[in-house]
C-alpha positions in Angstrom: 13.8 -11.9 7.3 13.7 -8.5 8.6 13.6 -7.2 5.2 10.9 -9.4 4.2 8.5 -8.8 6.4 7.5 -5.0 5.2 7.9 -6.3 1.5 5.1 -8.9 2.1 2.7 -6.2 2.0 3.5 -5.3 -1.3 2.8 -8.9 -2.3 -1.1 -7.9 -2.2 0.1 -6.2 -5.5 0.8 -9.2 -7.3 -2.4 -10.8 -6.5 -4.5 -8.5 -9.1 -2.8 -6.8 -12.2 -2.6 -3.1 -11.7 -2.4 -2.0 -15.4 -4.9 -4.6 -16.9 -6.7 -8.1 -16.3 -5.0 -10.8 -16.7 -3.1 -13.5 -15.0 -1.3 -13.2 -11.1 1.9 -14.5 -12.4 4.3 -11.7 -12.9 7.1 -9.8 -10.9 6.2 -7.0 -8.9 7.9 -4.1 -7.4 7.0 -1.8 -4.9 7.2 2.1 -6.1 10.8 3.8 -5.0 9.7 6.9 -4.5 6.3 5.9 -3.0 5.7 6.3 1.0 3.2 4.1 3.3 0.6 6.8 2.8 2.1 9.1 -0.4 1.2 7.7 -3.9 4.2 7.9 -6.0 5.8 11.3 -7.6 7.1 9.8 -10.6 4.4 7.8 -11.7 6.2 4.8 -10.5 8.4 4.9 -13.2 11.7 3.6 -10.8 10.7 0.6 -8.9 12.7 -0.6 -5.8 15.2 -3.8 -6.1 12.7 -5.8 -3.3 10.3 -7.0 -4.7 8.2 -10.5 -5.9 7.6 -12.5 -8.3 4.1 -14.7 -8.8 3.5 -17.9 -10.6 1.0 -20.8 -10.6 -0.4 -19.3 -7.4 3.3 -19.2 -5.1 4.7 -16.4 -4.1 8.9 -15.6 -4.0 10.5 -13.0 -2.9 12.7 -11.3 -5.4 16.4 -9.2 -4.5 17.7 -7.7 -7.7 21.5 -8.4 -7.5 22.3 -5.7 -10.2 20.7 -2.6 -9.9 23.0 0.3 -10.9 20.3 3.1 -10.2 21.6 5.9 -8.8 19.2 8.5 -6.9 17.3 5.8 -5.1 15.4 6.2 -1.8 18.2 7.3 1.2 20.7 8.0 -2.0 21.3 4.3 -1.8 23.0 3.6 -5.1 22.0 0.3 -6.7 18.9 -0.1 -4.2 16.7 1.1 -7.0 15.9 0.4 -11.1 14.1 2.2 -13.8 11.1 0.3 -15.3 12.2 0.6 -18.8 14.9 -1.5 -18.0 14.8 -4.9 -19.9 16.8 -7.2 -18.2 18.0 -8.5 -14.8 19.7 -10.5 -12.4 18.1 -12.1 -9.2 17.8 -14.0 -6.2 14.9 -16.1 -5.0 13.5 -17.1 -1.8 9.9 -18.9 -1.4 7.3 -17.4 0.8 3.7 -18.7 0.5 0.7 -19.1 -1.3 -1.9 -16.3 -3.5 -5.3 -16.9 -3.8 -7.1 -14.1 -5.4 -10.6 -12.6 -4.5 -13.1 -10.3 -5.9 -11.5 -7.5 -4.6 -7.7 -8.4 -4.2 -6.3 -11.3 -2.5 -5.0 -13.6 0.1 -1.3 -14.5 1.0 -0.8 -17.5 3.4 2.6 -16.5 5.2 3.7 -18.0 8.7 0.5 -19.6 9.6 -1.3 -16.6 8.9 -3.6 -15.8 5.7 -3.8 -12.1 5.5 -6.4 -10.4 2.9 -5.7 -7.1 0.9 -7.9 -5.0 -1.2 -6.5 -3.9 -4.4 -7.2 -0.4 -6.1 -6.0 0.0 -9.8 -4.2 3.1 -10.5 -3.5 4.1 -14.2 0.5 3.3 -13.9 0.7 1.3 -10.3 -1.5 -0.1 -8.0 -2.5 0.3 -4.1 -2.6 -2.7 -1.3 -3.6 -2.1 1.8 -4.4 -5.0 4.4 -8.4 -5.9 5.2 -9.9 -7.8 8.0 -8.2 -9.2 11.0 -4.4 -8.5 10.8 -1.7 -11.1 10.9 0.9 -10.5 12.9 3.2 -9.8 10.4 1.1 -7.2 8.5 1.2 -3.2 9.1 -1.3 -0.8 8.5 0.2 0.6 5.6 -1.0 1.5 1.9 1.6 -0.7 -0.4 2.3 1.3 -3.9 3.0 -1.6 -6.8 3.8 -1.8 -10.2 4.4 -5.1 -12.3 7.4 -5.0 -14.4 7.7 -7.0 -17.4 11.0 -7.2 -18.4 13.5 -10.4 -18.7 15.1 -11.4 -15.0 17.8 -14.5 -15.0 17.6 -15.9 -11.5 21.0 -16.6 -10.1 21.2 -19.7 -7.3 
């Protein structure tokens, strides 16, 4: 739970496509080498193993269970994963509700719907929390990426 609670500000991510229209559903990850007010240095080109994945308007958190990175955040090895990478293996856990909006979206989380506004970068995009805060939401600038390659959840 404690882990989930920051990743739930990336969420806002997977509300509106970053690199093109198009439908919520997807997987996002948050950049790896992106901080809560530092865009990312590589372009977001390695995304972290948190992350969430977006389908007929529910929201689930994703943990990648085999990430082999090395050079991740804290030189946590395995914590990380390139975006070119085609395929991999999950967990699942349900969270919530999406609605999108004009300018982002809503995620209904623990009695609380929190909006974000969404900015499209070129290779990522940036969340950051709008209106009255729910208790579970930071003031923080979320750096996100969809990925589009194959995962196989695992129960």
């Amino acid at each position: 739970m404690q882990r989930i609670m920051p990743l739930l500000f990336i969420l806002t991510l997977l509300i509106v496509s970053p690199v093109g229209a198009g439908s919520l559903d997807g997987l996002w990850f948050s950049c790896e080498y992106a901080h809560s007010k530092t865009p990312p240095t590589d372009n977001c080109q390695v995304l972290d193993d948190d992350g969430f994945l977006i389908k007929g308007g529910k929201i689930a958190y994703v943990k990648i269970a085999n990430g082999d990175q090395t050079g991740c955040r804290g030189d946590r090895a395995g914590q990380c994963f390139d975006r070119s990478r085609e395929t991999l293996k999950a967990r699942t856990m349900g969270i919530g509700e999406v609605t999108p909006t004009p300018d982002g979206g809503m995620i209904s989380y623990l009695w609380c719907t929190q909006a974000y506004t969404v900015t499209r970068r070129e290779t990522h995009a940036e969340v950051r929390p709008s209106g009255e805060r729910c208790l579970w939401t930071s003031d923080k600038t979320y750096y996100v990426a969809r990925w589009s390659g194959k995962i196989t959840i695992e129960e």
